[in-house]
mmCIF file as Biopython writes it, N, C-alpha, C and O atoms, coordinates in Angstrom:
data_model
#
loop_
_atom_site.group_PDB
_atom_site.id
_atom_site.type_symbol
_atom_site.label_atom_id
_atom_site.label_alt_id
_atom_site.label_comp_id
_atom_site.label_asym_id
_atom_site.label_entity_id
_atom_site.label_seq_id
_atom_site.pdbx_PDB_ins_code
_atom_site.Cartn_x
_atom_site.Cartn_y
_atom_site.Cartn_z
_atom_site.occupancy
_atom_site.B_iso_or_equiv
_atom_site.auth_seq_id
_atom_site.auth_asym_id
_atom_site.pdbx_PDB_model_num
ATOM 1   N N  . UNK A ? 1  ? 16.728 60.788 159.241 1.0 0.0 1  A 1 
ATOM 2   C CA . UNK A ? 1  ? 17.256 59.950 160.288 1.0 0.0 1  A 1 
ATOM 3   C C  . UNK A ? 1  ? 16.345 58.746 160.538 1.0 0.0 1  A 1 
ATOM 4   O O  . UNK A ? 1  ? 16.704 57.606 160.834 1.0 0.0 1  A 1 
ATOM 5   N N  . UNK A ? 2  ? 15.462 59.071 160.415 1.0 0.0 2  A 1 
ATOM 6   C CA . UNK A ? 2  ? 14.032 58.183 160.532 1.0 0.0 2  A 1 
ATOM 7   C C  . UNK A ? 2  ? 14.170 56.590 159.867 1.0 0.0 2  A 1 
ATOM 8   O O  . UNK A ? 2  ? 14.228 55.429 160.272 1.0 0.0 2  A 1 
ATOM 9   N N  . UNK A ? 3  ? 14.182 57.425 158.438 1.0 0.0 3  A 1 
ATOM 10  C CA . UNK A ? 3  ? 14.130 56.190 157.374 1.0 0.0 3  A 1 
ATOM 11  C C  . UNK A ? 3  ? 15.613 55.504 157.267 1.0 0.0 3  A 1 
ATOM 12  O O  . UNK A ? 3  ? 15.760 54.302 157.049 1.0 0.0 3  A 1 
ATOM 13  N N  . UNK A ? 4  ? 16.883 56.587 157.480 1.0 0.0 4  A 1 
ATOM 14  C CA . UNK A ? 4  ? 17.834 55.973 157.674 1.0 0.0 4  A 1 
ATOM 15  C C  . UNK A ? 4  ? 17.946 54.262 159.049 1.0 0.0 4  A 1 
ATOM 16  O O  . UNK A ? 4  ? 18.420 53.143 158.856 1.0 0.0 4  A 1 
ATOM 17  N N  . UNK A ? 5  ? 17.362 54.786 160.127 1.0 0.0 5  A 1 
ATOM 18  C CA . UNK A ? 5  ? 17.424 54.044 161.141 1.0 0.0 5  A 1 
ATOM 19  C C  . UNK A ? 5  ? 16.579 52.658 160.536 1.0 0.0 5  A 1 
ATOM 20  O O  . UNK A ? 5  ? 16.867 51.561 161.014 1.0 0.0 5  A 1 
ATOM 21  N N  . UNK A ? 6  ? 15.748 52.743 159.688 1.0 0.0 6  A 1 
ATOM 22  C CA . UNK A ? 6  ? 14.396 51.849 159.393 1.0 0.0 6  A 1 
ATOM 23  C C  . UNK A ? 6  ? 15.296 51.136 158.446 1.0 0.0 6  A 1 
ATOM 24  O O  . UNK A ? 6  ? 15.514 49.952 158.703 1.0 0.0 6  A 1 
ATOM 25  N N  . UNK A ? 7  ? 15.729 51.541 157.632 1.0 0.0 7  A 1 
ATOM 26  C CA . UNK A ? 7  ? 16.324 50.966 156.531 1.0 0.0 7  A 1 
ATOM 27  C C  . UNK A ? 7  ? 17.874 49.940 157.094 1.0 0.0 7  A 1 
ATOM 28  O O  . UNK A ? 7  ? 18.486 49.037 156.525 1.0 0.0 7  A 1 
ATOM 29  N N  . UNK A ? 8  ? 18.032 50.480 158.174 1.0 0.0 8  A 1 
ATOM 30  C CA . UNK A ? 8  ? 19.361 49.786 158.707 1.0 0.0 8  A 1 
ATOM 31  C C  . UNK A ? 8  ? 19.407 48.593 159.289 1.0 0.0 8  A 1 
ATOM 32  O O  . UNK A ? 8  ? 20.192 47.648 159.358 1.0 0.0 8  A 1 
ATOM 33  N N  . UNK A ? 9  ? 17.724 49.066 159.934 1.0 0.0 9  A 1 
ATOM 34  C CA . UNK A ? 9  ? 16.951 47.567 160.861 1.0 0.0 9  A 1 
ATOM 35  C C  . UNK A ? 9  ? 16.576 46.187 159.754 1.0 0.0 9  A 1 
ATOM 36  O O  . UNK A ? 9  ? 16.554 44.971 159.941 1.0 0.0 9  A 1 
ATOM 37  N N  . UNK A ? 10 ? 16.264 47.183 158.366 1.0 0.0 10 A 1 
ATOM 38  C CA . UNK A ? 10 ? 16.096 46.230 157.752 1.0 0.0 10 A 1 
ATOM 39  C C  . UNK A ? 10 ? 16.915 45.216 156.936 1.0 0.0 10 A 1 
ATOM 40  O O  . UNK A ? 10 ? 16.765 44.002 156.797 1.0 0.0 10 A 1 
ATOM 41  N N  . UNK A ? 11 ? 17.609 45.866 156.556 1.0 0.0 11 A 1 
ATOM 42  C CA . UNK A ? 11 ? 19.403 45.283 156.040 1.0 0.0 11 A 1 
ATOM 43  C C  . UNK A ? 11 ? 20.010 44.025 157.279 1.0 0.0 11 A 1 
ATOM 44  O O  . UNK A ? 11 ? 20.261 42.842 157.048 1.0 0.0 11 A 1 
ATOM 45  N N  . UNK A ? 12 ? 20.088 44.541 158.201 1.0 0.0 12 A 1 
ATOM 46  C CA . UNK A ? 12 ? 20.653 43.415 159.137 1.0 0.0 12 A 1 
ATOM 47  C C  . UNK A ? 12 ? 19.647 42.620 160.247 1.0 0.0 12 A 1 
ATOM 48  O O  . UNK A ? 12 ? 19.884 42.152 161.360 1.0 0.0 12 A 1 
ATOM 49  N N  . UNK A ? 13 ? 18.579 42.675 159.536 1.0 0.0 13 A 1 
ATOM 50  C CA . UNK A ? 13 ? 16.852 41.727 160.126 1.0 0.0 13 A 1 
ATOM 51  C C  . UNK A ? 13 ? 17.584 40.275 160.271 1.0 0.0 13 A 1 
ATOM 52  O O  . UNK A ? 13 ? 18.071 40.045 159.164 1.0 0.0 13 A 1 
ATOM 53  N N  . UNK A ? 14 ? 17.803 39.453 160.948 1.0 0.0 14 A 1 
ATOM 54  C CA . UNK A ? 14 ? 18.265 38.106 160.947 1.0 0.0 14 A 1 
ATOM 55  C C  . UNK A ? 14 ? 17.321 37.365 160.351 1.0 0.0 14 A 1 
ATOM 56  O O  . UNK A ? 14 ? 17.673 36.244 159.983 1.0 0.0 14 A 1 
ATOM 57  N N  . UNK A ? 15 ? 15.951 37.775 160.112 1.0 0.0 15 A 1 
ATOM 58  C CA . UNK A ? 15 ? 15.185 36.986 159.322 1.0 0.0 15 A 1 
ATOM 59  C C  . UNK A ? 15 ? 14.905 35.734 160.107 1.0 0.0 15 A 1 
ATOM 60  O O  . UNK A ? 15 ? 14.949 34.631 159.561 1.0 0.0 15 A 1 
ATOM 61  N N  . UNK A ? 16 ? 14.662 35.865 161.185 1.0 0.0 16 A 1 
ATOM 62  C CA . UNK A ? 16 ? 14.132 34.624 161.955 1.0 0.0 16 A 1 
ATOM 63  C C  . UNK A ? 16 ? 12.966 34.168 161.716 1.0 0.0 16 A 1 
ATOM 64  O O  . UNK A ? 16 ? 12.019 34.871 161.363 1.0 0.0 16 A 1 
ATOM 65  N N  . UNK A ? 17 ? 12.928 32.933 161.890 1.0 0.0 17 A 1 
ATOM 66  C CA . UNK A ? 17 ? 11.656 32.197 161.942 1.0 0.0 17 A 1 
ATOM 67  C C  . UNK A ? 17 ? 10.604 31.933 162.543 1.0 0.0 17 A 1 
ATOM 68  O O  . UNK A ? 17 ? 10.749 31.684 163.739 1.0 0.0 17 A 1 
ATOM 69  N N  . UNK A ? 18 ? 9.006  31.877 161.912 1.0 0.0 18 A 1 
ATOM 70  C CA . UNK A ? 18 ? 8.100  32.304 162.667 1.0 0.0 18 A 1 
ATOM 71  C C  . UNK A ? 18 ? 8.143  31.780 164.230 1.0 0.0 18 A 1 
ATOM 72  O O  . UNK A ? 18 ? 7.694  32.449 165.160 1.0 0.0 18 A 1 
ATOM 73  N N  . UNK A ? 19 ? 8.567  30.875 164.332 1.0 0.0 19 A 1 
ATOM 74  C CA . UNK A ? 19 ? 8.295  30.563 165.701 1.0 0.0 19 A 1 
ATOM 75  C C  . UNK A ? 19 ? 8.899  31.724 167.227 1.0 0.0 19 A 1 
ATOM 76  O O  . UNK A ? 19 ? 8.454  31.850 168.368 1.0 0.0 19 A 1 
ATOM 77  N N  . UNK A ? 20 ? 10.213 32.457 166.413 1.0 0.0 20 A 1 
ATOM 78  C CA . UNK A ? 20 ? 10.738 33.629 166.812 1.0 0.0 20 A 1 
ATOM 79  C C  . UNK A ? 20 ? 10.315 34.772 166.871 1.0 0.0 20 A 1 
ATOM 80  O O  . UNK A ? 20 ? 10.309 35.503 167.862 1.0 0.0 20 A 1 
ATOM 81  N N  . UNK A ? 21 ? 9.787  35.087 165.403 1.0 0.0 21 A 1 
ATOM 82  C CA . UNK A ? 21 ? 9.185  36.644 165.657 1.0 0.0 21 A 1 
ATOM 83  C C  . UNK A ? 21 ? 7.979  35.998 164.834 1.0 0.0 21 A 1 
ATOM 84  O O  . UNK A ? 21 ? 7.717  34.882 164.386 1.0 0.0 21 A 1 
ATOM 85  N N  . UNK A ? 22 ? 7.166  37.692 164.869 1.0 0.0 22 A 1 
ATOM 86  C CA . UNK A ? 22 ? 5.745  37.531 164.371 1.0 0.0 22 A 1 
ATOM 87  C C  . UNK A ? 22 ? 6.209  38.380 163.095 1.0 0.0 22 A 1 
ATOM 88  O O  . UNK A ? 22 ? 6.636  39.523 162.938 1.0 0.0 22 A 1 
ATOM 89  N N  . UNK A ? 23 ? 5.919  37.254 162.222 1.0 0.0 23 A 1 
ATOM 90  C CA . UNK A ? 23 ? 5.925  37.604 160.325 1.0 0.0 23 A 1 
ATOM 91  C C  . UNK A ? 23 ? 5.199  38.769 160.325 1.0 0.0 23 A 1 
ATOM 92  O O  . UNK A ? 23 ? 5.767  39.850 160.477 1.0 0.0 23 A 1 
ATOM 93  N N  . UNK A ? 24 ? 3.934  38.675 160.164 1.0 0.0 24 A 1 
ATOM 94  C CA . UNK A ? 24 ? 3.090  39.477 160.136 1.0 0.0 24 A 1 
ATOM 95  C C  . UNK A ? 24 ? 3.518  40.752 160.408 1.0 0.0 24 A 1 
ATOM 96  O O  . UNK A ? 24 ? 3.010  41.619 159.696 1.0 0.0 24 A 1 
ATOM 97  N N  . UNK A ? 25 ? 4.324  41.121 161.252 1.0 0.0 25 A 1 
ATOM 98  C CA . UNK A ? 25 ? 4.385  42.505 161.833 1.0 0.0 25 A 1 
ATOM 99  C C  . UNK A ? 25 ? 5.815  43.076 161.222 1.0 0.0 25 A 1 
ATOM 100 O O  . UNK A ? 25 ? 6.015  44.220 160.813 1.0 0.0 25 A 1 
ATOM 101 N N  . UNK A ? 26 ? 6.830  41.893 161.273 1.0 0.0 26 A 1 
ATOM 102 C CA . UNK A ? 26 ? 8.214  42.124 160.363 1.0 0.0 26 A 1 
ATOM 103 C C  . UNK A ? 26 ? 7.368  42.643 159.015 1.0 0.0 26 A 1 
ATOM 104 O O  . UNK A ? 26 ? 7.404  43.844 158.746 1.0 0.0 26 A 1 
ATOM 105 N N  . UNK A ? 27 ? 6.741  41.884 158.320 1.0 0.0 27 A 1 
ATOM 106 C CA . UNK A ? 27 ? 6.046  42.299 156.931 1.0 0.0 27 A 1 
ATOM 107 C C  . UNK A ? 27 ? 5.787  44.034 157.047 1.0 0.0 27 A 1 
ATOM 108 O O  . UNK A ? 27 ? 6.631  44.871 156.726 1.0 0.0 27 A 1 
ATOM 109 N N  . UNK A ? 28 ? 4.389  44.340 157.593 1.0 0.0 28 A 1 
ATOM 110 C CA . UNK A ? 28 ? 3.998  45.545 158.155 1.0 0.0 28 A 1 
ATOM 111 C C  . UNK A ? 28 ? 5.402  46.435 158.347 1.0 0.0 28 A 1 
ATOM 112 O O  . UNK A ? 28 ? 5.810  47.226 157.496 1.0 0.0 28 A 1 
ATOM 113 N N  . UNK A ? 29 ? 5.809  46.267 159.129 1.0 0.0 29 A 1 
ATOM 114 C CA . UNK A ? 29 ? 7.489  47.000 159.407 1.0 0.0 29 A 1 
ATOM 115 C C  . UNK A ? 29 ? 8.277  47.341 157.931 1.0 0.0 29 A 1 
ATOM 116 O O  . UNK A ? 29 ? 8.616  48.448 157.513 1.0 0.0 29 A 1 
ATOM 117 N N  . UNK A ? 30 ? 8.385  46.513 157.531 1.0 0.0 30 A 1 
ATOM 118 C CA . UNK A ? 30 ? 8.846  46.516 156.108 1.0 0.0 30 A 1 
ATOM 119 C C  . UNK A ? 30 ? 8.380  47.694 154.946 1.0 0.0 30 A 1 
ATOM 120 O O  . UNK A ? 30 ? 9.003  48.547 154.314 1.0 0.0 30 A 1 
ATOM 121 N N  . UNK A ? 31 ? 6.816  47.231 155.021 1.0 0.0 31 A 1 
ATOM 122 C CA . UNK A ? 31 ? 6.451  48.192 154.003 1.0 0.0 31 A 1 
ATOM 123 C C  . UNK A ? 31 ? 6.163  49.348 154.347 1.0 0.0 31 A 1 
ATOM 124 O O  . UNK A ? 31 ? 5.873  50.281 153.598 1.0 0.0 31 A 1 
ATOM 125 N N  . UNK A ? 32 ? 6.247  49.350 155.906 1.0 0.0 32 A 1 
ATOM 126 C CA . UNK A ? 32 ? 6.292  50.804 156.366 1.0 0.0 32 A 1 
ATOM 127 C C  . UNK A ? 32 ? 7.579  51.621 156.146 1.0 0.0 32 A 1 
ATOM 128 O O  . UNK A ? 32 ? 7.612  52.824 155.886 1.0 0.0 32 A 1 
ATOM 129 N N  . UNK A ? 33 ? 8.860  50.622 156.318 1.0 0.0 33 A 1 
ATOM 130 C CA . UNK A ? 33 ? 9.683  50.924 155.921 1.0 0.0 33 A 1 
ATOM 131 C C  . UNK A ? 33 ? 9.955  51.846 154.235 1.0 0.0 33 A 1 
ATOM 132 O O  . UNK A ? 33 ? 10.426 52.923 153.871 1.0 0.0 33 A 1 
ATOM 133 N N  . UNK A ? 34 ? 9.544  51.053 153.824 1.0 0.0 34 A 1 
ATOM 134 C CA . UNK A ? 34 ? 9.756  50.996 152.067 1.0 0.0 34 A 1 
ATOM 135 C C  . UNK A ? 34 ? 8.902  52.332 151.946 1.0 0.0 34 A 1 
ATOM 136 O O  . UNK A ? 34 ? 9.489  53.293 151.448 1.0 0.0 34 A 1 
ATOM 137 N N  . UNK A ? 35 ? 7.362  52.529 152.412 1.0 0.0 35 A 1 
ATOM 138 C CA . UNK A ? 35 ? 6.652  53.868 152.121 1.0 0.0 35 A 1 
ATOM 139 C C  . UNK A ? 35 ? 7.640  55.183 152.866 1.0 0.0 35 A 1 
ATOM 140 O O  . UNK A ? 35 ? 7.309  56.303 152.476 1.0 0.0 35 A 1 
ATOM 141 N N  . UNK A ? 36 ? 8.579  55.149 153.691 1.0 0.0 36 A 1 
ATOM 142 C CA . UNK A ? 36 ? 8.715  56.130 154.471 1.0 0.0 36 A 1 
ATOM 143 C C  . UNK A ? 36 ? 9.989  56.478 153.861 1.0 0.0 36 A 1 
ATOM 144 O O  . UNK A ? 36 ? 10.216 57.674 154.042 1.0 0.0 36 A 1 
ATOM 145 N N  . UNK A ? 37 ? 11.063 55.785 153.095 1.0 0.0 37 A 1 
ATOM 146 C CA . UNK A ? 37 ? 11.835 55.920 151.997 1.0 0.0 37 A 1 
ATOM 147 C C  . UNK A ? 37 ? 11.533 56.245 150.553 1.0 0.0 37 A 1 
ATOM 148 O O  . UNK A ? 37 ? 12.427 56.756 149.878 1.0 0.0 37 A 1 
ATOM 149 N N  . UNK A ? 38 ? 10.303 55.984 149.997 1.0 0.0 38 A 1 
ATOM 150 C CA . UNK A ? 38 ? 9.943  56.729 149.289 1.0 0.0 38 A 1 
ATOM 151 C C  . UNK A ? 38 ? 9.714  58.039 149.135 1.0 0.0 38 A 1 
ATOM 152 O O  . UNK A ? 38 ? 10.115 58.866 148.316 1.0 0.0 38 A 1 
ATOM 153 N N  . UNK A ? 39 ? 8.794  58.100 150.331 1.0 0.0 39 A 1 
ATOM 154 C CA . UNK A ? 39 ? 8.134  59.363 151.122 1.0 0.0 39 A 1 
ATOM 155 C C  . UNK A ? 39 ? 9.716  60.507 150.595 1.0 0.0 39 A 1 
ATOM 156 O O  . UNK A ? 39 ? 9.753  61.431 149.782 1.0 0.0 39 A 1 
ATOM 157 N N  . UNK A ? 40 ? 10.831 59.915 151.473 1.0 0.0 40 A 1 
ATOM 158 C CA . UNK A ? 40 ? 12.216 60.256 151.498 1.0 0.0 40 A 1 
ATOM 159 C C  . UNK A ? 40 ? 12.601 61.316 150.735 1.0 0.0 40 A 1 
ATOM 160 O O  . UNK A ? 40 ? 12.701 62.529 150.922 1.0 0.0 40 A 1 
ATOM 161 N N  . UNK A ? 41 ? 12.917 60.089 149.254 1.0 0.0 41 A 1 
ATOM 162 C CA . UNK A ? 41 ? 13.255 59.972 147.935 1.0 0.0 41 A 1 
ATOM 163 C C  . UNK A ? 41 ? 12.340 61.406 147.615 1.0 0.0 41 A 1 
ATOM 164 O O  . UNK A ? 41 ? 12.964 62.404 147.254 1.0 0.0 41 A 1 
ATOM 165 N N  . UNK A ? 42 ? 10.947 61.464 147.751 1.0 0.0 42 A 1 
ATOM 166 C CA . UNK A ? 42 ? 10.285 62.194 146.940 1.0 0.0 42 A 1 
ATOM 167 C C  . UNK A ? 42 ? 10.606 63.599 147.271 1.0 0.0 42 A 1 
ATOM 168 O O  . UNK A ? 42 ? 10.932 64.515 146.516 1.0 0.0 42 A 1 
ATOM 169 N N  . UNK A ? 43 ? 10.410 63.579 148.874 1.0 0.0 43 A 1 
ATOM 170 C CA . UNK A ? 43 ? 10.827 65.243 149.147 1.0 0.0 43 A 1 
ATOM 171 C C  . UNK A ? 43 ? 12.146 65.324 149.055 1.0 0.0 43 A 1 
ATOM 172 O O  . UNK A ? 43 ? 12.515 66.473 148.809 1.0 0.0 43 A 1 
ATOM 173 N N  . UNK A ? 44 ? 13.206 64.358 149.183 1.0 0.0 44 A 1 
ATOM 174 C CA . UNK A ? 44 ? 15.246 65.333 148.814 1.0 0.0 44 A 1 
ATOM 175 C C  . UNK A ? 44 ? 14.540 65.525 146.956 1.0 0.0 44 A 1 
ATOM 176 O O  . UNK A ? 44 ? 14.694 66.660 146.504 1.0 0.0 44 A 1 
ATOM 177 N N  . UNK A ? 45 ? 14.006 64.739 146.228 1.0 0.0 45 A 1 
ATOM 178 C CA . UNK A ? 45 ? 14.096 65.038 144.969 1.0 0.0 45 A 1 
ATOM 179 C C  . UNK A ? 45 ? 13.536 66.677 144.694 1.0 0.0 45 A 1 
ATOM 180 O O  . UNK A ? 45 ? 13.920 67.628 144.013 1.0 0.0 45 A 1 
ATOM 181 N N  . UNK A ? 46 ? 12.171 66.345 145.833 1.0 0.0 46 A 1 
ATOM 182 C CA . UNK A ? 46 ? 11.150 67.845 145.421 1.0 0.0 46 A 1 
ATOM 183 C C  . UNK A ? 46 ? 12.681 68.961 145.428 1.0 0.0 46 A 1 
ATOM 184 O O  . UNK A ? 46 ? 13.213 69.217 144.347 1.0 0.0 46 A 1 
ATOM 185 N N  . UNK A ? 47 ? 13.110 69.393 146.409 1.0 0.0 47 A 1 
ATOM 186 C CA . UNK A ? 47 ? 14.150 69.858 147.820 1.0 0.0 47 A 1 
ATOM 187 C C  . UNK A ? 47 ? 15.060 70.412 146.546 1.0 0.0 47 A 1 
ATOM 188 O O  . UNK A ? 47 ? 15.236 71.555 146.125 1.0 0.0 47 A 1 
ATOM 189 N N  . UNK A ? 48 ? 15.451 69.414 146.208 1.0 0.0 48 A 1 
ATOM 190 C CA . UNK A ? 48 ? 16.901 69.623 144.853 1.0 0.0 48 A 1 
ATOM 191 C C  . UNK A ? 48 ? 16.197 70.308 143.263 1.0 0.0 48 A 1 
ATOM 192 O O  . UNK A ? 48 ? 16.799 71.220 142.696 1.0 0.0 48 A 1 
ATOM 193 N N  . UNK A ? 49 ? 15.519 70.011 142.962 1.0 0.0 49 A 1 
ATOM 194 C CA . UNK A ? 49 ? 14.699 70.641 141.611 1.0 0.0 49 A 1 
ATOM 195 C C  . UNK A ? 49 ? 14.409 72.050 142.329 1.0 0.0 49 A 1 
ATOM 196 O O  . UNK A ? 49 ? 15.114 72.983 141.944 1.0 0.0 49 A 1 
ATOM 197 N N  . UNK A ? 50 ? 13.468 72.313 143.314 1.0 0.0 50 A 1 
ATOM 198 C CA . UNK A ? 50 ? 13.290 74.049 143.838 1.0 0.0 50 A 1 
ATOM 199 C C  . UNK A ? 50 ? 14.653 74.831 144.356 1.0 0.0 50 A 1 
ATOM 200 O O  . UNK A ? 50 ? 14.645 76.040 144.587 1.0 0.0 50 A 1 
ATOM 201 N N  . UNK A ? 51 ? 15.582 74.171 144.477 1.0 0.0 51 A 1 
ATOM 202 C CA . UNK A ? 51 ? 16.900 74.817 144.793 1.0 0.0 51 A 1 
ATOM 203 C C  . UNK A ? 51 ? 17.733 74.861 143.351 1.0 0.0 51 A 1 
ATOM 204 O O  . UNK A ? 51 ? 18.775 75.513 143.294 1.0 0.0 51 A 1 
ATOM 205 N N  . UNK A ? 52 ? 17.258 74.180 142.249 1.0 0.0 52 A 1 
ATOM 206 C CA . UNK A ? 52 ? 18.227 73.939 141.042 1.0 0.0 52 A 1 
ATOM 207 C C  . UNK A ? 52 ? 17.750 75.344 140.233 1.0 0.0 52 A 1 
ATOM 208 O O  . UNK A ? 52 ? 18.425 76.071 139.504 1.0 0.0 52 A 1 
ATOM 209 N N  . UNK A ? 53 ? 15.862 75.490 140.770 1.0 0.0 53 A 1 
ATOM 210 C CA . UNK A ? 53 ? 15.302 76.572 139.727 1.0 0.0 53 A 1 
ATOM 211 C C  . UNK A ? 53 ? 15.372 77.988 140.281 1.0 0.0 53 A 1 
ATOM 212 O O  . UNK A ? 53 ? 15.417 78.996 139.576 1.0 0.0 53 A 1 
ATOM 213 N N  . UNK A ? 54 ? 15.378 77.961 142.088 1.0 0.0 54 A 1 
ATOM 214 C CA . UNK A ? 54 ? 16.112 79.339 142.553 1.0 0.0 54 A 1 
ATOM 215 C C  . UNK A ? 54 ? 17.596 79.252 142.031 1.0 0.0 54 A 1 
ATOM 216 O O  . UNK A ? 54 ? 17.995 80.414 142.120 1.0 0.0 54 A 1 
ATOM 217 N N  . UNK A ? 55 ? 18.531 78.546 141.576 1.0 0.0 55 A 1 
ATOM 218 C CA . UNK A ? 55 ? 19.944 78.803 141.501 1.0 0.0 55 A 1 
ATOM 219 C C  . UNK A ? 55 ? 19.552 79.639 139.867 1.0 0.0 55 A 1 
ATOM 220 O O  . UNK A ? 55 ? 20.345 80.423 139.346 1.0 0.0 55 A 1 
ATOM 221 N N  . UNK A ? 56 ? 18.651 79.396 139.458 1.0 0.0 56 A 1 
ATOM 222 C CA . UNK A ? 56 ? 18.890 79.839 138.098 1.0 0.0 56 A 1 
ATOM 223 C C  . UNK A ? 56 ? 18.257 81.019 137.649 1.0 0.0 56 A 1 
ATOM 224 O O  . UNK A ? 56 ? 18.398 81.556 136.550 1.0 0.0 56 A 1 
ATOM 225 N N  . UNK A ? 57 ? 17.339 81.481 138.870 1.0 0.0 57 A 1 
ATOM 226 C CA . UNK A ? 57 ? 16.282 82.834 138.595 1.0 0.0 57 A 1 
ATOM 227 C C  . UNK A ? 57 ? 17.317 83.737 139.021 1.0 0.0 57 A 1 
ATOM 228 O O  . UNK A ? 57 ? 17.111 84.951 139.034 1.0 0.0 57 A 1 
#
């Protein structure tokens, strides 16, 4: 839900200009974003391979 919500903020970011928001922290936000979707990615992948090798013992 986390990364879902992060990832949603980031898709529809209006991308305003510095004088609007602080770059710096949109940036930061971002790649926090991007690590916490990885993060994601890695455990549904772990999640699905240990459920593929109990389906088969």
């Amino acid at each position: 839900m986390l990364g879902d919500a992060g990832i949603r903020s980031v898709v529809f970011d209006p991308l305003l200009p510095a004088p609007l928001v602080d770059e710096e922290a949109r940036q930061k936000y971002f790649e926090t974003v991007r690590r916490i979707n990885e993060e994601g990615r890695r455990l549904w992948f772990a999640f699905f391979e240990e459920a593929k090798l109990s389906e088969s013992s």
